[in-house]
BAKELO-802141 format. One record per atom (N, C-alpha, C): x, y, z; residue in three letters. Coordinates in pm, whole numbers, plus 50000, padded with zeros to 5 digits. Last residue first. Layout:
N
XYZALA;...
% end
This chain:
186
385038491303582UNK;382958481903574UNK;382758488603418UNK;386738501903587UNK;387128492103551UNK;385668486003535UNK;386558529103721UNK;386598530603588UNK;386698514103552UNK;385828517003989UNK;385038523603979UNK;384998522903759UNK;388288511504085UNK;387648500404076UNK;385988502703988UNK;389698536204094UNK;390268524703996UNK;389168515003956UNK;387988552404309UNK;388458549804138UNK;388998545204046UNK;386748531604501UNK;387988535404501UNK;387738538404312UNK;384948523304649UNK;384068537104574UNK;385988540704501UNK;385218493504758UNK;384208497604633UNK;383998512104586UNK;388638493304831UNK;387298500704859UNK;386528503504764UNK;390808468704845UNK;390358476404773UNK;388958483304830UNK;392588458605128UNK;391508455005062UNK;391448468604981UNK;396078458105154UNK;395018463805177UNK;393968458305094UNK;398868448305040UNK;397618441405060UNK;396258446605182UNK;399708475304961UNK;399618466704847UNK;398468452104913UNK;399828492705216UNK;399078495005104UNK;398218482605041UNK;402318473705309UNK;400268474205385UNK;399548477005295UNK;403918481805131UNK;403488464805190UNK;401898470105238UNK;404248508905248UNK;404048503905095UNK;403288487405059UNK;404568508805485UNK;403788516405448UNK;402948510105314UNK;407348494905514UNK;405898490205567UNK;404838491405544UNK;408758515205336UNK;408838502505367UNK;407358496005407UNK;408568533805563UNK;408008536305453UNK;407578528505339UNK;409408527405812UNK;408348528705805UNK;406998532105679UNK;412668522805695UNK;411448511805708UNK;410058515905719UNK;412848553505634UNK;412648543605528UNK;411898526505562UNK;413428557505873UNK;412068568505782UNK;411828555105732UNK;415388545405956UNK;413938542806053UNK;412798549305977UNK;417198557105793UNK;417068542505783UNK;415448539505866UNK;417488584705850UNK;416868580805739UNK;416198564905771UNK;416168596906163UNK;417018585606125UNK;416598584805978UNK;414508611506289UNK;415498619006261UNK;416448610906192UNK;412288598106372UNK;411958608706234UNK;412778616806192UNK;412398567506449UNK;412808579406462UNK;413048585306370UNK;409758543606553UNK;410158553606468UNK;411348559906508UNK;407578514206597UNK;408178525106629UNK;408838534806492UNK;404118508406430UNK;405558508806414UNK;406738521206519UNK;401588490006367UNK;402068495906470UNK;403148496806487UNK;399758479506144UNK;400778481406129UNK;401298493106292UNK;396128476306130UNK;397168481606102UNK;398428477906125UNK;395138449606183UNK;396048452406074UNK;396588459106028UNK;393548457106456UNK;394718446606428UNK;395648444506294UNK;392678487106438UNK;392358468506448UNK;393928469206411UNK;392898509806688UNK;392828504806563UNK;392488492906549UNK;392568526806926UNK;391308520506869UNK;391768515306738UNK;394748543107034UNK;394198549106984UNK;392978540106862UNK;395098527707259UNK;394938539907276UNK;394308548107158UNK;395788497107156UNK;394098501807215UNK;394068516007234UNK;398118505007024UNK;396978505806925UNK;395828502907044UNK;399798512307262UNK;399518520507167UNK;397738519507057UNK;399748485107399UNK;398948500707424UNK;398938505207313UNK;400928469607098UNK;399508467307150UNK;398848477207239UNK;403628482107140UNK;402898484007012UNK;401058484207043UNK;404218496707457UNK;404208485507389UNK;403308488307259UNK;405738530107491UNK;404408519707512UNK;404618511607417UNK;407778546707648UNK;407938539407532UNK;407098526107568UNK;408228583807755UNK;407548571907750UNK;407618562007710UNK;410788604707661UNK;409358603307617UNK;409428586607659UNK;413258608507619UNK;412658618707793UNK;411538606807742UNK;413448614507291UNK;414358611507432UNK;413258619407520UNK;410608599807082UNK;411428613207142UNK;412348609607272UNK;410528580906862UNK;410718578106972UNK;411378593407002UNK;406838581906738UNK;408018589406711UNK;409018585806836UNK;404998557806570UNK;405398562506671UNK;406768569006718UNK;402628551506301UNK;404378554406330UNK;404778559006489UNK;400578533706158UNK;400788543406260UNK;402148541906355UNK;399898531205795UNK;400148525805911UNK;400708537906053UNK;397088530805593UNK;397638536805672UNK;398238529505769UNK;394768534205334UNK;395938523005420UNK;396568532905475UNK;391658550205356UNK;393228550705289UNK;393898545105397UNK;389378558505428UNK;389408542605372UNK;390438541105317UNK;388358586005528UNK;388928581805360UNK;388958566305302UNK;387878575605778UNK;387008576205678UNK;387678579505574UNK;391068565105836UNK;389558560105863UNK;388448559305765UNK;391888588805803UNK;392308581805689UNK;391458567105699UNK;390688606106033UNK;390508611005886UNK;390988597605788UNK;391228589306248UNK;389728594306178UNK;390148595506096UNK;393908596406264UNK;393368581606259UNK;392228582506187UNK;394238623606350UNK;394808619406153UNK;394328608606155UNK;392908624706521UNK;392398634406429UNK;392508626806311UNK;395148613806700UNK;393988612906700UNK;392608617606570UNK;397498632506746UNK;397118622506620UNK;395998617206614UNK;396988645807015UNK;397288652706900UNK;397648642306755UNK;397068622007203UNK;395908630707133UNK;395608637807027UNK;400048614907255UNK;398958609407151UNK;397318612607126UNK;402058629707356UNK;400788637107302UNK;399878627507226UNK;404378615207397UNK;403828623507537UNK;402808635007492UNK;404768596307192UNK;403748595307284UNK;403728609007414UNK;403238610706875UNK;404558612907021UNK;403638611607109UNK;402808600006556UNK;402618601606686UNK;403478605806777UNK;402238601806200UNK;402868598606354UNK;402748604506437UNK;400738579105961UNK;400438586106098UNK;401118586006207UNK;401038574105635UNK;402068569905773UNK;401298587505905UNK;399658561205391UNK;399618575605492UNK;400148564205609UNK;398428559505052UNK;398468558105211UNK;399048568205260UNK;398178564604788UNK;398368552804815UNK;398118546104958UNK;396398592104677UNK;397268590204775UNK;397058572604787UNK;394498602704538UNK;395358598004459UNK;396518594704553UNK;393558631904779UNK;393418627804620UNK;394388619104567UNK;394838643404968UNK;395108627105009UNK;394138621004843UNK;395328669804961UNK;396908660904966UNK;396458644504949UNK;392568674804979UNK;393138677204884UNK;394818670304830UNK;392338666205308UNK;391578663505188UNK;392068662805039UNK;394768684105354UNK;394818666805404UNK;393398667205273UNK;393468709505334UNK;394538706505308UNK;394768692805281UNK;391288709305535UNK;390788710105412UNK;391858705005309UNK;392388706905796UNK;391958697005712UNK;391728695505594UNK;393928727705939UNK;394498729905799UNK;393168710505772UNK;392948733206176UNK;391968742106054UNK;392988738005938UNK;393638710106307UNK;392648706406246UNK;392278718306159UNK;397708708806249UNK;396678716906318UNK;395048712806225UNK;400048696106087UNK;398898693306198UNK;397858695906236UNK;400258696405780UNK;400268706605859UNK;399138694605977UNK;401838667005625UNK;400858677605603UNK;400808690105719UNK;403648662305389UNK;403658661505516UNK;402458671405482UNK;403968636605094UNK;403758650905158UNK;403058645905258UNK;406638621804891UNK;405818621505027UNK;405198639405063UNK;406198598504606UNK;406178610304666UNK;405358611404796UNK;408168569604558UNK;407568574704666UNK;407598593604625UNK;409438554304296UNK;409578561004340UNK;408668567704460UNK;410618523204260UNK;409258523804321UNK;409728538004390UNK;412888503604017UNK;412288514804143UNK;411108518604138UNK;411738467804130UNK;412358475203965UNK;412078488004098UNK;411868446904295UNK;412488446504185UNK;412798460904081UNK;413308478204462UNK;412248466604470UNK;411458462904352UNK;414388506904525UNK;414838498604389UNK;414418481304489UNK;413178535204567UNK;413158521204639UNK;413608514004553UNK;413098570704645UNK;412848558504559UNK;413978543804628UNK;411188602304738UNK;412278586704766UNK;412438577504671UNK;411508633104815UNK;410898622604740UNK;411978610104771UNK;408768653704959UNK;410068651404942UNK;410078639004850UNK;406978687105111UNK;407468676604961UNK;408658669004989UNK;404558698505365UNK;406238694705299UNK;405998684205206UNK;402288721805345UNK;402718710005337UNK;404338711405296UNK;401058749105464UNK;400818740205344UNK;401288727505377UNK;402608755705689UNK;401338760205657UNK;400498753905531UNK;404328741805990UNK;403698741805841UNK;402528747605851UNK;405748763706197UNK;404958755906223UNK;404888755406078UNK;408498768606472UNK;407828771706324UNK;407008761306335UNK;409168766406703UNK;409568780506693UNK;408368784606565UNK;409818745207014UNK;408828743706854UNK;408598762206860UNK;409828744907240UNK;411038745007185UNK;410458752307047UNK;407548729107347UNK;408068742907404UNK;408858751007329UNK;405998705607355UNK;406878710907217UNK;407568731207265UNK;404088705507600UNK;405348693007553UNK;406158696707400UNK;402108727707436UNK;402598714707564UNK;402858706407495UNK;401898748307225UNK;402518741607269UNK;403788733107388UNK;399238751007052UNK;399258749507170UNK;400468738607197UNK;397728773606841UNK;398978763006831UNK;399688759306985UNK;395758786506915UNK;394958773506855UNK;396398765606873UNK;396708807607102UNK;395418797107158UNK;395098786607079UNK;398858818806923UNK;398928808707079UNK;398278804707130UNK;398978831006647UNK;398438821006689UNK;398668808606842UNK;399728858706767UNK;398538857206698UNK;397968838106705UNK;402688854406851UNK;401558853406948UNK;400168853106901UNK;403738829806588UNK;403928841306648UNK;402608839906819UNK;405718805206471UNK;404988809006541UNK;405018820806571UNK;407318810006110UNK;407468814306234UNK;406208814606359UNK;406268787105907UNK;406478798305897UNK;406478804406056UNK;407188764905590UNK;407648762905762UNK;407278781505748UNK;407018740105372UNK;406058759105401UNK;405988760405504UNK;409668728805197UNK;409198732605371UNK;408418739905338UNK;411218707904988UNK;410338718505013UNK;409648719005122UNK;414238690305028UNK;412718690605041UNK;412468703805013UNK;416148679304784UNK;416108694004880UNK;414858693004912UNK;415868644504704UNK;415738660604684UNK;415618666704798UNK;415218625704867UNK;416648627304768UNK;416528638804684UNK;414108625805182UNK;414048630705040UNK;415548627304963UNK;414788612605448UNK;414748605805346UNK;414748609805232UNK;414288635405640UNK;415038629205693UNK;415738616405558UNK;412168656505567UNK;413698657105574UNK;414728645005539UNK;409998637705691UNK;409988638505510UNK;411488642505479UNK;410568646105944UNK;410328628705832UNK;410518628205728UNK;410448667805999UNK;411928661306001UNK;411528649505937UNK;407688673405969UNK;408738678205857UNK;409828675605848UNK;406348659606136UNK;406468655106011UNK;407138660705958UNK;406978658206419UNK;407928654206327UNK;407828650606193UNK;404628665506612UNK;405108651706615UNK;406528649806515UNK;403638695906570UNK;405128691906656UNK;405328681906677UNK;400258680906556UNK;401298696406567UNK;402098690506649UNK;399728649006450UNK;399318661906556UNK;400518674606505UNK;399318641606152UNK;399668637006271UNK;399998651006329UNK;401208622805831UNK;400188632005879UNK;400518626206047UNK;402038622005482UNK;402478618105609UNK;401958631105716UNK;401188602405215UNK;400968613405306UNK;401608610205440UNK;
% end
């Protein structure tokens, strides 16, 4: 999964690496939604997801390790969405811009309580700020194992390390006693 405030770049992320034509559910801001899609510091920002973006990757580590990625929609009334996207999900790359790290805030919680590996991506936008890994993670309260990664969500090569990383963290993540693997194996 790849999750994180309105207008951080998840749909150029997933863009940026698919080896397929992604799938976009990109649909025109209008004025109906200008009090919930609030956008300071994304001025520019025309479309917004309504479902999710698809894309796909593969990794030839020893053998290939195909990646499916879905982006999810920022905004908190799409959660129900993220619930359902994160069934059977390995992890989750959470990104950020720092001249909004509020607007990810949300996605930390949520993969928090899911108890799904996650590392937290930081988008480098031009003009934008550039906080040391360590601000970053007291800003937004992680421990120490996450994974605190810059980014650019327009670079394949910068997708792909963070995806890279993603995969590693997963693999030595602790298992969670309610995890269904661990669950059908008693």
């Amino acid at each position: 999964m790849i999750a994180g405030g309105f207008g951080v770049g998840k749909t150029t992320f997933v863009g940026a690496v698919s080896e397929i034509p992604p799938l976009h559910t990109e649909e025109y801001l209008t004025e109906a939604s200008a009090a919930t899609d609030r956008l300071d510091g994304v001025e520019a920002k025309s479309t917004t997801t309504v479902a999710f973006d698809f894309g796909r990757i593969t990794f030839d580590v020893p053998v290939p390790l195909e990646l499916f990625l879905f982006g999810t929609p920022g905004q908190d009334r799409f959660l129900d969405i993220w619930n359902d996207l994160s069934h059977g999900a390995v992890g989750a790359v959470v990104l950020a811009d720092t001249r909004r790290l509020a607007a990810s805030f949300t996605a930390v919680t949520f993969f928090e309580q899911k108890r799904l590996p996650f590392v937290l991506a930081i988008n480098q936008f031009e003009g934008a700020y550039h906080y040391e890994p360590h601000e970053i993670r007291d800003a937004f309260g992680v421990p120490n194992h996450v994974p605190v990664l810059p980014c650019d969500a327009r670079v394949p090569n910068s997708v792909a390390g963070v995806l890279r990383d993603l995969v590693a963290h997963a693999l030595t993540a602790p298992a969670h006693p309610t995890d269904p693997a661990l669950l059908d194996a008693r």
